[in-house]
Steps between C-alpha positions, in 0.01 A plus 500: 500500500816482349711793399780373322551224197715327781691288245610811305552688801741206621655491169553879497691537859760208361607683221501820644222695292465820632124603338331236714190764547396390121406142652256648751170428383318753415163386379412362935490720763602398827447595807822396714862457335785356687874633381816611587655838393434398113161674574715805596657502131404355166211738393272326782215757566171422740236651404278538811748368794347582828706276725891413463673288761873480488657266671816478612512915486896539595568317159343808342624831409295828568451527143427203419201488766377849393493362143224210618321786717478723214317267277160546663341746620622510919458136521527362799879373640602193747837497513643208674825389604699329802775739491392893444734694354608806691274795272226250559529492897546857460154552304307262747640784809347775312212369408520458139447122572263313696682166647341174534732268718471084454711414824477129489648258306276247304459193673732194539783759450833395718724727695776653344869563639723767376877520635732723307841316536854696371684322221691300674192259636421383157648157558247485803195589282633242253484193740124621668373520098649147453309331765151700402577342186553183658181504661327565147479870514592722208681829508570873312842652471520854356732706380486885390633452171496249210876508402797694649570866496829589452404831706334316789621304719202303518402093432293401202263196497633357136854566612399313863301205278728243491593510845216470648412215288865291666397627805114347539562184284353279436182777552407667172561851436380699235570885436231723402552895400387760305642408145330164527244499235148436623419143408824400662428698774171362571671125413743594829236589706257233430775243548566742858138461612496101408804458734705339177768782575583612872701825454419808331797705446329813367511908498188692595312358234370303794384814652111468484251204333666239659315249738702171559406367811736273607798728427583603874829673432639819352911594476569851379843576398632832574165611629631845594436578107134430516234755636269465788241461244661235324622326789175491655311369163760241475467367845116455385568199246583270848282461758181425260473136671491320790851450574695797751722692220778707511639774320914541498645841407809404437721917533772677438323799696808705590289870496246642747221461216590129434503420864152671558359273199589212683377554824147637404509149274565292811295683736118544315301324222285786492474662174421842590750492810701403229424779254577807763839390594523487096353893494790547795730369230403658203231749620157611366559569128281797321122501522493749227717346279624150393820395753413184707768576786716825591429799676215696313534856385312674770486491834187331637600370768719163703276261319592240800549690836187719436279226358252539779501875490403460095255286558346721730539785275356303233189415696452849629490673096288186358238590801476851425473466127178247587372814665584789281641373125567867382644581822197802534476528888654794646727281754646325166549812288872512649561156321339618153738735492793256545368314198463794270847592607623163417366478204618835401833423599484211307348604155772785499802270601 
């Protein structure tokens, strides 16, 4: 059943109205609802949730996922993603998340290259998008920012617009970003999918909820900006046809970091290989507390070179809680008392 009056609701995200919550209605209840993070905000309460998925879980903070948790009572959580964000991988290592893998791709997927070329070969990547074009495919470049920094020294895609459009004539090219207001927005991409326009000079706007088949190519523009994460969820709007597709990181990657970002891009489409070198990067984060990446406050461990040795661990303590929960047997008493200790140390810190 429906939950929204969807022509108000329409008519309230155009003209910006913030108290969309007042348009919910209140006299059905229903069973599933569909958002985005406007269910996060706007007075939106559930009354009896006992599932939530989120997808697309490295788009969400730690708050704001705790704030969906906390409106049941211990619902149940599927968090699902492509790209895990480094306190994520951490949490499935210590157990605090079970991990369901999909390994293959849905079928009548094609193969997708990534080569990570230095500034220099953009003329190169130029002529092999012209004749994809010229065989009727349709292609994606990105760029970090929407208009130049005076502080970075970095391209922006409406700065870039109007050269790419003298450059692929007579191909169309249309820009799409995040100041684009929605209807527009969805005018570009439905003109996109339809094959009216054949370039999509855009940001990351493109990042997720984008399916266009027969667009085979991606160019990003001073890639070395971008984060594994990003780089890898951009990479996924190609390859979603039958054609082979390629992804072009297009670098300036003069540091050790940069480098490293290009060669894990090049060398795995794996998501999770491609989430630890991003915990090498930017490491764990804090499982008590609410940082994503960086080093946590205590010491628990080389999240990555003793992996195996956690796991163990991890194992070993779930078994003997199965057997003894309050830790009563003789043999275990030794453990009790590091708890109590613990928590004493804790409570008085």
């Amino acid at each position: 059943m429906p939950l929204f009056d969807e022509k108000a609701w329409s008519a309230a995200v155009r003209n910006g109205e913030e108290n969309r919550s007042a348009l919910l209605r209140r006299d059905e209840d229903p069973q599933i609802v569909v958002g985005t993070h406007a269910l996060l905000y706007d007075g939106v309460r559930f009354s009896n949730l006992g599932l939530a998925v989120i997808d697309e879980q490295h788009k969400f903070g730690v708050l704001q996922r705790a704030a969906l948790m906390n409106q049941g009572t211990a619902p149940d959580i599927l968090v699902m993603t492509a790209t895990p964000i480094p306190r994520t991988l951490t949490m499935t290592v210590y157990g605090d998340l079970d991990v369901s893998t999909l390994d293959e791709l849905p079928a009548n997927r094609g193969k997708i290259i990534t080569a990570a070329r230095d500034a220099s070969k953009l003329p190169d990547a130029i002529a092999f998008i012209q004749k994809h074009l010229a065989e009727g495919r349709q292609a994606y470049v990105v760029y970090p920012l929407i208009e130049e920094s005076a502080k970075l020294e970095v391209k922006a895609a409406a700065a870039e617009f109007e050269k790419w459009q003298e450059i692929f004539r007579p191909y169309r090219c249309e820009l799409l970003h995040g100041r684009i207001g929605p209807d527009e927005k969805d005018a570009i991409m439905d003109r996109f999918r339809k094959n009216e326009s054949q370039v999509l000079i855009a940001t990351t706007v493109i990042e997720v909820g984008i399916d266009v088949p027969n667009a085979n190519i991606m160019l990003i523009e001073n890639a070395e900006r971008f984060g594994l994460a990003q780089l890898h969820q951009l990479r996924g709007r190609v390859g979603r046809g039958r054609h082979k597709s390629y992804c072009i990181l297009i670098h300036k990657a003069d540091s050790i970091e940069g480098q490293h970002k290009m060669q894990t891009m090049e060398s795995t489409a794996n998501g999770f290989e491609i989430a630890e070198a991003d915990l090498r990067l930017r490491g764990p984060g804090d499982l008590l507390g609410t940082a994503q990446s960086g080093l946590p406050p205590l010491k628990l461990g080389d999240i990555i070179a003793d992996a195996t040795l956690m796991r163990t661990a991890r194992k070993a303590a779930m078994e003997l809680f199965s057997l003894d929960r309050e830790l009563s047997w003789p043999e275990h008493q030794r453990f009790r008392r590091i708890l109590v200790e613990r928590k004493t140390l804790a409570q008085v810190s």
